[in-house]
BAFI-3210 file (N, C-alpha, C; in Angstrom, 3 decimals, decimal comma, padded with zeros to 6 digits):
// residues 69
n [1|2|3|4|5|6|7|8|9|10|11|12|13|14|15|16|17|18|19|20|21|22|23|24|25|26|27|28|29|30|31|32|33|34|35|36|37|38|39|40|41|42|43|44|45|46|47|48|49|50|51|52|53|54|55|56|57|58|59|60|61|62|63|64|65|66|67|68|69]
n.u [016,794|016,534|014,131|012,629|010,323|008,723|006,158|003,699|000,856|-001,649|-004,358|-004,955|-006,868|-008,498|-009,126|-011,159|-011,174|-012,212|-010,063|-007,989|-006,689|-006,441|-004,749|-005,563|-004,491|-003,931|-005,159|-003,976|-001,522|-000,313|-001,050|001,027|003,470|003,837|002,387|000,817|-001,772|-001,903|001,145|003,610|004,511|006,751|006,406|007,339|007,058|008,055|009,624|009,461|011,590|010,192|009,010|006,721|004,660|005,269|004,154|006,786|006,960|007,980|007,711|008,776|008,909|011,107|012,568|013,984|017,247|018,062|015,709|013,446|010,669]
n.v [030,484|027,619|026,593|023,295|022,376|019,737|019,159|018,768|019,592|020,949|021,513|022,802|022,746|024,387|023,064|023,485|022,589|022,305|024,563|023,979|024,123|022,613|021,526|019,696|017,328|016,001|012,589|011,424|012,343|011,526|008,868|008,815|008,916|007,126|007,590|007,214|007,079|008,931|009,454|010,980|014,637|017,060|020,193|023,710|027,262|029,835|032,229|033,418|034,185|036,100|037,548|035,944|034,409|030,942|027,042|024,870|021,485|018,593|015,473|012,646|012,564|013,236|014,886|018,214|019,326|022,120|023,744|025,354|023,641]
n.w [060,880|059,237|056,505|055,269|052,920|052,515|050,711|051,824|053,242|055,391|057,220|060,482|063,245|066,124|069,300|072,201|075,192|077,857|079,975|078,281|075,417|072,070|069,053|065,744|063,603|060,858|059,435|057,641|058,050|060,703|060,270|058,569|059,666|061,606|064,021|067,366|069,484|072,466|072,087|072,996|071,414|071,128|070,598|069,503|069,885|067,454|065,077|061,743|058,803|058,398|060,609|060,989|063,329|063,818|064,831|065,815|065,283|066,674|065,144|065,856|068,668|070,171|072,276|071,532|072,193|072,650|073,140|075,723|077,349]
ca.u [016,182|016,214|013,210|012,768|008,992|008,089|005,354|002,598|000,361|-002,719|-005,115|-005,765|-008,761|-008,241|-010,441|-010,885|-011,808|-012,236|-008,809|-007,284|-006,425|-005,890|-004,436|-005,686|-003,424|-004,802|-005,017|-002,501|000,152|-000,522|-000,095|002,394|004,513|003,439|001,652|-000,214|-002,310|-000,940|002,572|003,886|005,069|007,364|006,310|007,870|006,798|008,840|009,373|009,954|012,485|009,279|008,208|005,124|004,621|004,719|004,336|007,826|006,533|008,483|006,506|009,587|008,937|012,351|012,853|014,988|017,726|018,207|014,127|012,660|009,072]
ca.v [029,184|027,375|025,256|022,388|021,890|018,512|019,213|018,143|020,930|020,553|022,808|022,581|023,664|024,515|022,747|023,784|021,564|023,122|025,627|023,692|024,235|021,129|021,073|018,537|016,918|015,100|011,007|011,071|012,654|010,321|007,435|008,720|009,533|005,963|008,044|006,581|007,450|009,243|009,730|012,798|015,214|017,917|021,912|025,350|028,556|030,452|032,925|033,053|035,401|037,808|037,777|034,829|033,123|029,257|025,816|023,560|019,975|017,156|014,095|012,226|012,446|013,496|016,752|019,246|019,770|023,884|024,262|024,538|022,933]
ca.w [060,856|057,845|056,636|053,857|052,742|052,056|049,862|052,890|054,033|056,497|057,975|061,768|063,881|067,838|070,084|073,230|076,115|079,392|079,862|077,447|073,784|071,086|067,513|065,290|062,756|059,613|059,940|056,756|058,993|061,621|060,043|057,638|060,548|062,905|065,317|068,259|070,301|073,636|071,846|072,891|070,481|071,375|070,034|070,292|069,341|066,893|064,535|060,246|058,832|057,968|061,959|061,965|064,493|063,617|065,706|065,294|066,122|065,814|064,832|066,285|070,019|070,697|073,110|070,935|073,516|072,518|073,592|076,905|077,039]
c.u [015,823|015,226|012,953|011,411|009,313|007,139|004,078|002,266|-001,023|-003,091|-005,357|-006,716|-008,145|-009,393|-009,555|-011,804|-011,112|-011,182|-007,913|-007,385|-005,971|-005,681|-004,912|-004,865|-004,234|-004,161|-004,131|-001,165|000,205|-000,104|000,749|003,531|004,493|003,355|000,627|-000,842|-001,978|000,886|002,769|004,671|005,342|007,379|006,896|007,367|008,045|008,498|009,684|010,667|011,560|008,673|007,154|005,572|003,938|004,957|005,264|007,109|007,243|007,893|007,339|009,125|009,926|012,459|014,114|015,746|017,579|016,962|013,976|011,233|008,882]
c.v [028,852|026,618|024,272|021,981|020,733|018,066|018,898|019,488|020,181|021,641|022,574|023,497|023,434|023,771|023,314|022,809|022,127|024,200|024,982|023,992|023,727|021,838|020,154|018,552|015,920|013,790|010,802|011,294|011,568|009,334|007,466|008,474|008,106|006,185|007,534|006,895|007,691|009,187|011,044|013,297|016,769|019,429|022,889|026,272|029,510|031,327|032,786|034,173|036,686|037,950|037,250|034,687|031,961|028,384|025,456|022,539|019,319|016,053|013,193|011,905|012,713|014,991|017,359|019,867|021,638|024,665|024,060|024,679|023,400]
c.w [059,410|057,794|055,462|054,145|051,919|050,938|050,118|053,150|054,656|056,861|059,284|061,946|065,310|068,110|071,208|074,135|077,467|079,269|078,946|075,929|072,899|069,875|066,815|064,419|062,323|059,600|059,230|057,308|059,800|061,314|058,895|058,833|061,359|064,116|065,846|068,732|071,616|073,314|072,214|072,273|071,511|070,455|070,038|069,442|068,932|065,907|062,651|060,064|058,682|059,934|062,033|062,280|063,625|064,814|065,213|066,127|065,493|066,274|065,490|067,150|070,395|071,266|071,896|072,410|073,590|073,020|075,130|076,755|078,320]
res [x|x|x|x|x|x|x|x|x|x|x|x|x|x|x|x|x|x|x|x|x|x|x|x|x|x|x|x|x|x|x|x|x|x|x|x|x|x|x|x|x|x|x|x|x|x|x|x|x|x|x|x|x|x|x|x|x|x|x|x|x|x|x|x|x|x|x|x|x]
***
């Protein structure tokens, strides 16, 4: 998996609300990207060539066909 940094970085924070578990994403992404409110964004859990674990999100909304969600 190859990856091309942008030169954007962000810190999230988990919330948790009831059994659930949120991401936040910084308002500059947001409305860099022309994210709405209730857009759904598509995630997967993966790996880097050293073995993290990272989030893929695409800001898009488009399902990545090769993933299942």
């Amino acid at each position: 998996m190859k990856k091309r940094f942008l030169g954007i970085g962000w810190r999230s924070r988990i919330i948790f609300k009831r059994a659930t578990a949120y991401i936040s994403i910084n308002k500059l992404v947001v409305e860099g990207c022309n994210l709405e409110k209730g857009k759904e964004l598509y995630s997967y859990l993966a790996e880097d060539e050293k073995g993290r674990k990272i989030i893929l999100t695409y800001l898009d909304g488009i399902k990545a066909n090769k993933f299942k969600v």
